[in-house]
C-alpha positions in Angstrom: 0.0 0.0 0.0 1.6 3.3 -1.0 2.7 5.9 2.1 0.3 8.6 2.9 0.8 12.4 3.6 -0.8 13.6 6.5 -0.8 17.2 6.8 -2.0 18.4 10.2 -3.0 22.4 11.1 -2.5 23.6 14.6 -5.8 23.1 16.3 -5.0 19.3 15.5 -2.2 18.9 18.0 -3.8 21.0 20.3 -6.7 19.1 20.5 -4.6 15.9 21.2 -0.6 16.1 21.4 -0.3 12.1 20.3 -1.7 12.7 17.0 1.9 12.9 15.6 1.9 9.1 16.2 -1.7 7.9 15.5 -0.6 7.7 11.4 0.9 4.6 11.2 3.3 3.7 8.6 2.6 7.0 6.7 4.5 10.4 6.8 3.4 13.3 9.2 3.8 16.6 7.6 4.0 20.0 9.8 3.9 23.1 8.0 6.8 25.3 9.9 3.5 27.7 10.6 2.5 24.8 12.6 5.7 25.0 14.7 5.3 29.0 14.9 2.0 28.9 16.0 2.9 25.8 18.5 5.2 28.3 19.8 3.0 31.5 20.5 0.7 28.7 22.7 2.9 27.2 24.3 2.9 29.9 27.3 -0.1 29.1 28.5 -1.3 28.0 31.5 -4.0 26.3 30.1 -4.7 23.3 28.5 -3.5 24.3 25.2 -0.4 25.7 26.4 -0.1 22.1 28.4 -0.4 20.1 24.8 1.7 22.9 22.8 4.6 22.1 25.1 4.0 17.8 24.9 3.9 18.4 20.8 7.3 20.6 20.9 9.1 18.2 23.3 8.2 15.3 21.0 9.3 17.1 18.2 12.6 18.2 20.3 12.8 14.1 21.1 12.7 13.2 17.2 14.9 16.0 16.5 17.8 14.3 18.4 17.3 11.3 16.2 17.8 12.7 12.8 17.2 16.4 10.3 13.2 17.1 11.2 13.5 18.5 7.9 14.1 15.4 6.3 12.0 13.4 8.3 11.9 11.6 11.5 10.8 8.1 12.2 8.6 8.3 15.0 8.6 4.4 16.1 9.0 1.0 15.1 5.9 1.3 12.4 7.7 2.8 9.6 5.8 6.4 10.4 8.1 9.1 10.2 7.4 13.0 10.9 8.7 16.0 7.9 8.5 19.7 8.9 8.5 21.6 6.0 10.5 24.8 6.0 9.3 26.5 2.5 5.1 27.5 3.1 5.7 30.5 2.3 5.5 30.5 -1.3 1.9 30.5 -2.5 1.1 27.4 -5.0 -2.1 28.9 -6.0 -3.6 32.3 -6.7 -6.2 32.2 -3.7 -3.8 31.2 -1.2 -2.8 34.6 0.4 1.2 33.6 2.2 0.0 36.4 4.9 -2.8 33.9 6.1 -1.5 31.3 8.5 -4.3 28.7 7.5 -3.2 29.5 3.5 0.3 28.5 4.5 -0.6 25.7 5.8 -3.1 24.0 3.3 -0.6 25.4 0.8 1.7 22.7 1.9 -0.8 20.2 1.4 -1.9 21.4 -1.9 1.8 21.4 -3.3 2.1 17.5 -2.2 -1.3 16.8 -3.9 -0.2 18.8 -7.3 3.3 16.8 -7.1 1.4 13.3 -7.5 1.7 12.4 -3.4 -1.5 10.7 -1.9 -2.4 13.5 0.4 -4.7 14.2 3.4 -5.3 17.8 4.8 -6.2 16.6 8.7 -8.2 19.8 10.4 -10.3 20.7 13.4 -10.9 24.2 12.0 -14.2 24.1 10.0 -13.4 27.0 7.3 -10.2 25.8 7.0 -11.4 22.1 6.0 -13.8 24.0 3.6 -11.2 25.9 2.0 -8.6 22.8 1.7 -12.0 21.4 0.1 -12.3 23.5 -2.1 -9.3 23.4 -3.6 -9.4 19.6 -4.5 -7.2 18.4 -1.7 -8.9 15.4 0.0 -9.9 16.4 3.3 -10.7 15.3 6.8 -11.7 15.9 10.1 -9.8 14.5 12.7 -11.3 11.1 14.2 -9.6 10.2 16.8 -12.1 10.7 20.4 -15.1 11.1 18.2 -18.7 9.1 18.5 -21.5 9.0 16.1 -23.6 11.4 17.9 -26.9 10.1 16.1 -27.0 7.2 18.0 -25.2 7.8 21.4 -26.2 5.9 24.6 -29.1 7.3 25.4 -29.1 5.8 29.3 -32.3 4.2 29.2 -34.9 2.2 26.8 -38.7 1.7 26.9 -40.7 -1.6 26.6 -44.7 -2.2 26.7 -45.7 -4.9 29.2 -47.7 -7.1 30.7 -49.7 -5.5 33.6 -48.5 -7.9 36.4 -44.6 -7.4 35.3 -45.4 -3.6 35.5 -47.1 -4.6 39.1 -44.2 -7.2 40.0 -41.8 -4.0 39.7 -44.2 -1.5 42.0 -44.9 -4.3 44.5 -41.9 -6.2 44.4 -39.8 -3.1 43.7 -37.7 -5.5 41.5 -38.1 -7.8 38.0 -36.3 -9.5 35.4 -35.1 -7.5 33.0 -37.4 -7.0 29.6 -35.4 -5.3 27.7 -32.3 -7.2 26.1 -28.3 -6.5 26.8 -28.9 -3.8 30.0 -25.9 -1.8 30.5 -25.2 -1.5 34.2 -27.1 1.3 35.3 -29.0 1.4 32.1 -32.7 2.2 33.2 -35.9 0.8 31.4 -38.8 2.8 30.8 -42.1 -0.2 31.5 -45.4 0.8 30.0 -48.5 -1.4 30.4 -50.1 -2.4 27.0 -53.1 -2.2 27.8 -53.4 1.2 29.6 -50.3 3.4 28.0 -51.2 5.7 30.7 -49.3 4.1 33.3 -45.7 3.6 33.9 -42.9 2.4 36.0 -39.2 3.0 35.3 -36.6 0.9 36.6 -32.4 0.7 36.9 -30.5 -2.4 36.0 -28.5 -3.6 39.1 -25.4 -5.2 37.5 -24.9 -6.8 41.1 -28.6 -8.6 41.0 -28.8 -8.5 37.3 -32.6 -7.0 38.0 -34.6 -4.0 36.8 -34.9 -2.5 40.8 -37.3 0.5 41.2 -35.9 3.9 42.1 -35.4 4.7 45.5 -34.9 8.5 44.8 -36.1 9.4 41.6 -39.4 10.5 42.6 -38.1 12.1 46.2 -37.9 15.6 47.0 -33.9 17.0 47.5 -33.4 20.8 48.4 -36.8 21.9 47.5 -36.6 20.5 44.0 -38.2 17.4 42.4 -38.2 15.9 39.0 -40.7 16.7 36.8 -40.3 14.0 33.9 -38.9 10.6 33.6 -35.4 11.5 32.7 -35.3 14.0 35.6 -35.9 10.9 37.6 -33.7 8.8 36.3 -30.6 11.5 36.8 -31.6 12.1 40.4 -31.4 8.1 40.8 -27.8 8.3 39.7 -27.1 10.8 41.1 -28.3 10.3 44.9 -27.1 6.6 44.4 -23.7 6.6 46.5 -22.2 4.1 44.2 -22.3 5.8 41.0 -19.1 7.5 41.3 -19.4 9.3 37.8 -22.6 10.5 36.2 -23.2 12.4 32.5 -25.9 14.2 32.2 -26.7 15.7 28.4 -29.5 17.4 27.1 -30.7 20.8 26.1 -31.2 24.0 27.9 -33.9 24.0 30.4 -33.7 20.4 31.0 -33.0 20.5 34.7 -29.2 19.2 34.5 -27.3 21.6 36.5 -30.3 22.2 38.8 -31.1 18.5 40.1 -27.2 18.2 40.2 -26.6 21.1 42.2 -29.4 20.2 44.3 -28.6 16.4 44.9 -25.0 17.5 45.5 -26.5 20.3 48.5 -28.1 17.0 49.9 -25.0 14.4 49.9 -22.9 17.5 51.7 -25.6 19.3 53.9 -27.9 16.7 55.3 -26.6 13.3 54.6 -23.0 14.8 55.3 -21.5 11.9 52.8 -19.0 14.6 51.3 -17.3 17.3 52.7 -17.4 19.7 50.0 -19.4 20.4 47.3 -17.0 21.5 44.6 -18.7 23.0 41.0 -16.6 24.2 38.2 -17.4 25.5 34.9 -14.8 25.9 31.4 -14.0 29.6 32.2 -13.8 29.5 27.7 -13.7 27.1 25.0 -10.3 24.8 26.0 -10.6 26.1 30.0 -8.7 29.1 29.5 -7.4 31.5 32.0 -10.0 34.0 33.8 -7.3 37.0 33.5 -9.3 39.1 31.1 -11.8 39.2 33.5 -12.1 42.4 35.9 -11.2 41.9 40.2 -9.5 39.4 42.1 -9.8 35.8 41.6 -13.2 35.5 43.2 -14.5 38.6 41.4 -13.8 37.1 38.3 -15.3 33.6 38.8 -18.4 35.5 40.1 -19.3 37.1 36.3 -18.5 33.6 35.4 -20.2 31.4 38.1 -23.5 33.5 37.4 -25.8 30.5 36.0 -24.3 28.4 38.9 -25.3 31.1 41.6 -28.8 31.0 40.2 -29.5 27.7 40.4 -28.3 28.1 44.2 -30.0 31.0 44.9 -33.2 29.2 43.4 -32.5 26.6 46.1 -31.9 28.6 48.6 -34.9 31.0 48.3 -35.8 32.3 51.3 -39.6 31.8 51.0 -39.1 28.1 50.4 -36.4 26.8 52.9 -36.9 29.5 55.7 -33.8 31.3 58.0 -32.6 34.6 57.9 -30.5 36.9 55.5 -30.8 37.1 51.7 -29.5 34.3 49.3 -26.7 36.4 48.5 -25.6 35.5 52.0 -26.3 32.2 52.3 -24.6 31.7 49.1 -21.5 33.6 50.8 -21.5 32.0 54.2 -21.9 28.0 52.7 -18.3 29.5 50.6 -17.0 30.8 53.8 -18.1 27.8 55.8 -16.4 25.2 53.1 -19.0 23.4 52.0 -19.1 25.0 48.4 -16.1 25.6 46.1 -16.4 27.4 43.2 -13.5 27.0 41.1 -12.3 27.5 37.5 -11.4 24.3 35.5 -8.2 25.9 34.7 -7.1 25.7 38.3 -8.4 21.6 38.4 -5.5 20.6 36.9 -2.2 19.2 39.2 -4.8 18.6 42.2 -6.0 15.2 43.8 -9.8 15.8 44.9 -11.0 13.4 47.3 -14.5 12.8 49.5 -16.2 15.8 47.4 -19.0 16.2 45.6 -17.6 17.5 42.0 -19.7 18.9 39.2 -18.6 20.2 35.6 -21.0 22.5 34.0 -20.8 23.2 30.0 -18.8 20.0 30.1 -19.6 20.1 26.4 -16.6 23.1 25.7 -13.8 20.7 27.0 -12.0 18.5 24.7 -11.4 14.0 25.4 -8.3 15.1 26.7 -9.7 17.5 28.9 -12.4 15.3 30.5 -9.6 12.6 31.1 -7.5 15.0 32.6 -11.0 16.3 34.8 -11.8 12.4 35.9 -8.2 11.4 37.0 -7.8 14.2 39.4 -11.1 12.1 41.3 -9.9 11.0 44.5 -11.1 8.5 46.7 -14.9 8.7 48.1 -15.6 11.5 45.8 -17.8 11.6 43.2 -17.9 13.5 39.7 -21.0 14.5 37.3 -20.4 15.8 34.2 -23.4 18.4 32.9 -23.7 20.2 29.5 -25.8 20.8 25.9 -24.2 19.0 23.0 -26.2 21.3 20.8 -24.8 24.8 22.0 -20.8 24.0 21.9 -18.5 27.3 22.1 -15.3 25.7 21.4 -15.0 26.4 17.6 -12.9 23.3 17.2 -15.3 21.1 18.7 -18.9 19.9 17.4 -21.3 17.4 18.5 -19.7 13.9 17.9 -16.4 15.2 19.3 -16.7 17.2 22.4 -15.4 15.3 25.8 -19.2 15.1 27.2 -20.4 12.9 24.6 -16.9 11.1 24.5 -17.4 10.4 27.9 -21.2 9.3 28.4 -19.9 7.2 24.7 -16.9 5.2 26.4 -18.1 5.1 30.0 -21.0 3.1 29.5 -21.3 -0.3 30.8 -19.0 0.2 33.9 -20.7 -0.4 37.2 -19.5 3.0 38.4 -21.0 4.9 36.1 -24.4 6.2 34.8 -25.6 8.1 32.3 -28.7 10.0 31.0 -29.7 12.4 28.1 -32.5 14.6 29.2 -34.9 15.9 26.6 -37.8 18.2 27.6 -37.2 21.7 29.0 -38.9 22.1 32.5 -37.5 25.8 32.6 -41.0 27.5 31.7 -43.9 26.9 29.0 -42.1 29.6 27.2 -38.8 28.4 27.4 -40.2 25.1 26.0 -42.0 26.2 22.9 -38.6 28.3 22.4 -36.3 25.2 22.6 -38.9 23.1 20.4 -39.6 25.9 17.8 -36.8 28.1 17.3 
């Protein structure tokens, strides 16, 4: 099989730094813009900045082995990696040599006109048009994506037999109906002959049985599910052996709510976790909060907004009684411990044990990212994951590859973990129609 040219932009390696090696026995081509640009990242504190510097260390490894220039093996699979020094000539009148992205699919364009089977590799959408649409065969990168269209959906439905729909009220367990339950993996039961009525159980992977919820239909901090999914996430989420729990679905579907308020139970009645610890992406790739104006905690407060909502909608003083306004009970559980608001970019280089950990906008961070979020879990603790597939900031990320979906897609079928994508907005009748019709 003839060798293939892989020519990879920036936002490539910065998405995942082992890309350089997932080619096999084909040839890795880096524009030097690549390099340049590798360079003015590198400086971060960030995630980016973190892969920047692992792609120019490799490179500074591979350089000790032989003229980058000329190529590099990278290991025993015959793949070797070329920088190429001359991008700055334009091989095509469109391609403007003051544009970092011409200069780079310029490279790839001069391989393709020279007879070389070649493949532009890019996370930047307009930049995998334009490759496009100059007749060089073009791809996204596909490494830590899912097919989005049918991800794990965290629970099924079956019509039943009244007395296996009774055997699971009654009994508050039954054999499974549906076939190949996932651990965790609820099943929605509706009686065939009266559609009206419903029952929803969780597959034990202990038992091998559908066992009714114990929490789903409870009230936690004032708030209760309104809908079936709503009840299956607060299952997983008051359910002490789930230790990591995705929640996807569209805005207004309850997932931050229930898992703020579930959290606000586990630390301040049932006292199971010392801390309840929420963090958000500050911006797309968990970038630094330095633009922001104020101190630290000035800053996370213009960015911690939707999170203080959802706490002061807990916290309402007409609901849950005591004195002073949520402002200060918001203020005192921070001052007390037992809430920590923190930016994602600060996550990184800690060990986070016995706390109650939850990720909004999940959906912004990258596979890397999430991996590098659900190894800092220490022991006793435990970590949901919260966000809308469908709204994604991060222009290098889309659907099928943010780290949410990556996660609730590779996760599945582990005993620790549970997983459910919401679907109807509970916000308000208007925010409904808005989310169905606009």
């Amino acid at each position: 099989m003839a060798k293939k040219y892989f020519v990879l932009d920036t936002s490539v390696l910065l998405h995942d730094p082992s890309a350089l090696t997932g080619f096999a026995d084909n040839e890795v081509v880096l524009p030097f813009k690549v390099v340049e640009e590798l360079d003015g990242f590198k400086k971060g504190s960030d995630d980016v900045g973190e892969h920047a510097r692992q792609v120019i260390r490799f490179l500074d490894r591979l350089r000790r082995k032989g003229r980058l220039a000329d190529g590099v093996p990278v290991d025993e699979t015959g793949g070797t990696v070329r920088i190429v020094l001359d991008d700055r000539t334009p091989p095509h009148p469109l391609l403007d040599p003051g544009q970092a992205d011409d200069r780079i699919i310029g490279v790839a364009y001069r391989l393709k006109e020279d007879g070389k089977p070649t493949i532009f590799i890019s996370k930047d959408i307009n930049a995998r048009i334009k490759s496009d649409a100059l007749g060089i065969n073009t791809q996204d990168y596909e490494k830590h994506k899912v097919d989005f269209s049918h991800i794990y959906l965290g629970y099924r439905e079956a019509a039943v037999d009244r007395r296996t729909l009774e055997r699971l009220e009654k009994d508050k367990a039954a054999d499974p109906v549906c076939e190949d339950l996932l651990p965790n993996e609820f099943c929605v039961l509706t009686d065939e002959s009266d559609p009206q009525r419903t029952a929803i159980g969780r597959f034990d992977p202990h038992t091998k049985r559908l066992v009714a919820l114990r929490y789903g239909a409870n009230s936690y901090q004032n708030v209760q599910a309104r809908n079936p999914q709503q009840q299956m996430a607060v299952e997983l989420l008051m359910l002490d052996q789930v230790r990591l729990v995705t929640l996807l679905g569209p805005a207004g579907t309850g997932k931050t709510l229930l898992a703020v308020a579930c959290g606000m139970q586990k630390v301040l009645a049932e006292k199971k976790y010392e801390k309840l610890l929420v963090s958000r992406p500050v911006i797309p790739f968990g970038q630094d909060i330095g633009y922001l104006p104020g101190a630290k905690e000035e800053k996370l407060h213009h960015w911690m907004q939707p999170i203080f909502d959802n706490l002061a909608y807990i916290l309402r003083t007409r609901k849950t009684g005591g004195n002073g306004g949520m402002d200060e009970r918001i203020q005192d559980l921070l001052d007390a411990g037992t809430l920590e608001l923190e930016a994602l970019t600060y996550i990184r280089g800690r060990s986070i044990p016995d706390q109650f950990i939850i990720v909004d906008e999940a959906q912004n961070l990258t596979p890397r990212e999430v991996k590098t979020v659900v190894s800092r879990i220490g022991e006793d603790s435990k970590l949901v994951l919260t966000g809308d597939p469908w709204q994604i900031d991060n222009p290098y990320l889309d659907s099928s590859s943010n780290g949410l979906a990556y996660a609730a897609e590779r996760m599945k079928g582990l005993d620790l973990t549970g997983h459910v994508m919401l679907k109807k907005s509970e916000r308000s009748e208007l925010a409904s129609l808005a989310a169905e019709r606009l």
